[in-house]
N, C-alpha and C positions, 0 to 999 in steps of 0.2 A: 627379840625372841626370848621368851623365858625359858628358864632351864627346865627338860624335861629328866632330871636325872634331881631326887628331891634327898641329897646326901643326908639331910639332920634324919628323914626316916628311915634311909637305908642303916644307916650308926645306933639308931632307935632299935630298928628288927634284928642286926642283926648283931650287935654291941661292939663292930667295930668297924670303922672305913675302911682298913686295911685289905678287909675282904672284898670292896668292892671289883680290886682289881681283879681279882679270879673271876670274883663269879659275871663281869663285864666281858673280860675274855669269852668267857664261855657262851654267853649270848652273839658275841660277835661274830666268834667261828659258826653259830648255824644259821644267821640273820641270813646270808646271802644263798641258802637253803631252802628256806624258809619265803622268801620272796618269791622263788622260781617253783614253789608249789603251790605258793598261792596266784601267780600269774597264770600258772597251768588250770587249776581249777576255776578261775573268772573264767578263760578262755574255752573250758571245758562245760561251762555251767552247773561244777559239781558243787551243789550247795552245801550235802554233808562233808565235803573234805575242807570246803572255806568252811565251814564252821569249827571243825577240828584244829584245824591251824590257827583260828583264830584263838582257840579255846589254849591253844602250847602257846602261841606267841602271848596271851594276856596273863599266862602264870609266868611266864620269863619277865614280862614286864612289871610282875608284881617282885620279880628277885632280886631288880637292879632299881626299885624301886622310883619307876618311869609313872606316875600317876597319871599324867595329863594323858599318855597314850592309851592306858586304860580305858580312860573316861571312852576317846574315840573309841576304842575297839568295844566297849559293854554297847555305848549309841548303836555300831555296825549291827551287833548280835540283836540288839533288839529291833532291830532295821527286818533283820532273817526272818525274827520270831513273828510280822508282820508279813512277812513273805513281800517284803519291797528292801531287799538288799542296797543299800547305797555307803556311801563316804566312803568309799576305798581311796579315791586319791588324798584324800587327806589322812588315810591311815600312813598312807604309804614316806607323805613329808613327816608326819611325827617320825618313824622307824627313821628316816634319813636323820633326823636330830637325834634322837637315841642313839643312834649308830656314829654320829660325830663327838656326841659326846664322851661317850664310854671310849674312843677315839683316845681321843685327847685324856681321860682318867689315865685310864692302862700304859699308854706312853710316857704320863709324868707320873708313873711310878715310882717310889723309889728302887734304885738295883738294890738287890737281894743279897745278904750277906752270908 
């Protein structure tokens, strides 16, 4: 699996890894949110609300600098913009590897002095 988490750009945007941990945290705590709104809206058929989510989940993923998830999520959007919605399950294992990884970032944090 290659890594969905592209450290040299995040240190690029953002001038320092350090940050990574914050702002990983912070995608972590609403990912599981985030999931359960957009399970709600497949199940719902609400097109405009998956498109919103997709649209906060792809700026999140532009924060923690998750490229590859991107990618999927722009293919989804323009899946919409065809009105033939597809690839959610494969959205769904990217977020599971973003979600392990920023994991494992924030955990081997350094403690804070």
């Amino acid at each position: 699996m290659k890594a969905e988490i592209d450290l040299l750009k995040f240190e690029q945007s953002s001038g320092h890894l350090k940050y990574l941990q914050l702002v990983g945290a912070e995608f972590l705590r609403q990912l599981p949110q985030w999931r359960t709104d957009f399970a709600a809206a497949l199940a719902q058929n609400n097109l405009s609300h998956q498109l919103d989510l997709l649209h906060k989940i792809k700026g999140s993923c532009y924060a923690v600098a998750a490229y590859n998830t991107i990618e999927v999520i722009t293919q989804s959007e323009a899946a919409h913009a065809l009105d033939k919605p597809q690839g959610y399950s494969r959205l769904l294992h990217r977020l599971e590897w973003v979600e392990a990884e920023l994991h494992a970032i924030v955990a081997n944090a350094p403690a804070k002095k």
